[in-house]
C-alpha positions as CSV (number, residue, x, y, z in Angstrom):
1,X,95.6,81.5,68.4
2,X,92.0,81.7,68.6
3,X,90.0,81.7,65.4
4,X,86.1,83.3,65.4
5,X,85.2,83.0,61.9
6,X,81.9,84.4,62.5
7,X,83.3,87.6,63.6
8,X,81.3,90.4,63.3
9,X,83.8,93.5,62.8
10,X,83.9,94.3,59.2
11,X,80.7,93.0,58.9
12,X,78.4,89.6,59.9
13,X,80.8,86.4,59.7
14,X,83.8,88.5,58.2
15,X,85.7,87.2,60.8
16,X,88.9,87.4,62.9
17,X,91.9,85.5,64.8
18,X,93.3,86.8,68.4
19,X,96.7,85.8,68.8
20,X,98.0,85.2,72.4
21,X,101.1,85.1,74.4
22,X,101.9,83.3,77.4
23,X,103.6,85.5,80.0
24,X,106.5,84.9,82.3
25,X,103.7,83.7,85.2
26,X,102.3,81.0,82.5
27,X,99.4,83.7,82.0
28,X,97.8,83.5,78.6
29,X,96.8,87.4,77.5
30,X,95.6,88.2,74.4
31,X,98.5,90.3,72.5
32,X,96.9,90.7,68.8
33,X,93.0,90.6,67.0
34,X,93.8,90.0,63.5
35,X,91.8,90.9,60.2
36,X,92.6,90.9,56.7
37,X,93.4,94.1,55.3
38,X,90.2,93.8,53.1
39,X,87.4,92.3,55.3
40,X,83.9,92.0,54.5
41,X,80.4,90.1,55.4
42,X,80.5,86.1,54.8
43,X,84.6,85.8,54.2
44,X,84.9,83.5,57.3
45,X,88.5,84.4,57.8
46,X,89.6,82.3,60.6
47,X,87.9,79.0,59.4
48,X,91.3,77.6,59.3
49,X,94.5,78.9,61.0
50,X,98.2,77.5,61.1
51,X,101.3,79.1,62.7
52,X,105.1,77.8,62.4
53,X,107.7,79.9,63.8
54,X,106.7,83.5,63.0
55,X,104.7,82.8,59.7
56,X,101.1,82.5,60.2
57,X,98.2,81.8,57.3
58,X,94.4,82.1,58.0
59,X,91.8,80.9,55.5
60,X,88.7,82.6,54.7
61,X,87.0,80.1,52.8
62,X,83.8,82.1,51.8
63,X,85.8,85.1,50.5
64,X,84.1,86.1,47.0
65,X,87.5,86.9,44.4
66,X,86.9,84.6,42.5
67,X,83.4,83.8,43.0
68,X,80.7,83.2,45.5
69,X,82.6,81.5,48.5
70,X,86.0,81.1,46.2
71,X,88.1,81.5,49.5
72,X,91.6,82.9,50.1
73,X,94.2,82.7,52.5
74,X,95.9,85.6,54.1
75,X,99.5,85.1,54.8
76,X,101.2,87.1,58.2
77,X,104.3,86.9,59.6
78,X,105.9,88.8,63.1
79,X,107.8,91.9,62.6
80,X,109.0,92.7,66.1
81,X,106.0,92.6,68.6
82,X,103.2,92.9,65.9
83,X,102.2,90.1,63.2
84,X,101.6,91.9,59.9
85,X,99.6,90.8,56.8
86,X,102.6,90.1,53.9
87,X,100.1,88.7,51.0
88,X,96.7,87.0,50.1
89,X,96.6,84.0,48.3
90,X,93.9,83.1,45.4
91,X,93.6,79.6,43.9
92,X,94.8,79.7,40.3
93,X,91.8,78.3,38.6
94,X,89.5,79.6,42.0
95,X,85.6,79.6,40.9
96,X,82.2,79.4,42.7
97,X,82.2,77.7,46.0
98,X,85.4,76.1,45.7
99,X,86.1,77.0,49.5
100,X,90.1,77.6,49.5
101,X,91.3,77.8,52.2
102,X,89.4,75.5,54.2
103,X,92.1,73.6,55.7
104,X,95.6,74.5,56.0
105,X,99.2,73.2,56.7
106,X,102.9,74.5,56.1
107,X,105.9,73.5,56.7
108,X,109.2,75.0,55.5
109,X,108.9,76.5,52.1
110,X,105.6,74.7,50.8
111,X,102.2,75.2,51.8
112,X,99.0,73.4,51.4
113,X,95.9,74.6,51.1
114,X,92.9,72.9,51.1
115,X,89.5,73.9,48.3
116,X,86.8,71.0,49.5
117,X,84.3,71.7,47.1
118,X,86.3,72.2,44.4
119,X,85.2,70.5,41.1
């Protein structure tokens, strides 16, 4: 995986994460670009990534939902060849530069997401 959170595609920083598969010669070639289904300008998606088997979940800690840099985290996982966005995450109480989704980790069933600024 290789996050660019300053992505330009859906607009300046929206972000994006290229996933990439070694090949049978030990080759790394880029197999995926990935964006949330709802981009825009500032979301940063890609400041944090984590992948564990084929479940993957990407922050965008300046994403606006709740708020001016509230942050989200967009949840993938592999069908087949092709990793597919399943659900975005929101933080309950998520308010005004709280940046969810700054800093990730999962492991089985539970997930933990990280809001630095959250007060």
């Amino acid at each position: 995986m290789l996050a660019a959170e300053y992505d330009d595609d859906n607009g300046t920083d929206s972000g994006s994460v290229w996933v990439y598969r070694r090949t049978k010669g030990g080759v790394w070639t880029p197999e995926q670009k990935l964006k949330p289904s709802d981009a825009q300008t500032g979301d940063n998606f890609g400041r944090a990534v984590y992948v564990e088997g084929n479940r993957l979940i990407v922050g965008a800690h300046w994403d606006d939902d709740n708020g001016s840099n509230s942050g989200s985290v967009y949840v993938f996982e592999r069908e087949g060849g092709t990793w597919v966005q399943k659900q975005k995450l929101r933080a309950p109480d998520g308010a005004v530069e709280d940046r969810f989704g700054a800093t990730l980790a999962f492991s089985g069933r539970h997930m933990l997401i990280g809001a630095w600024l959250e007060d």
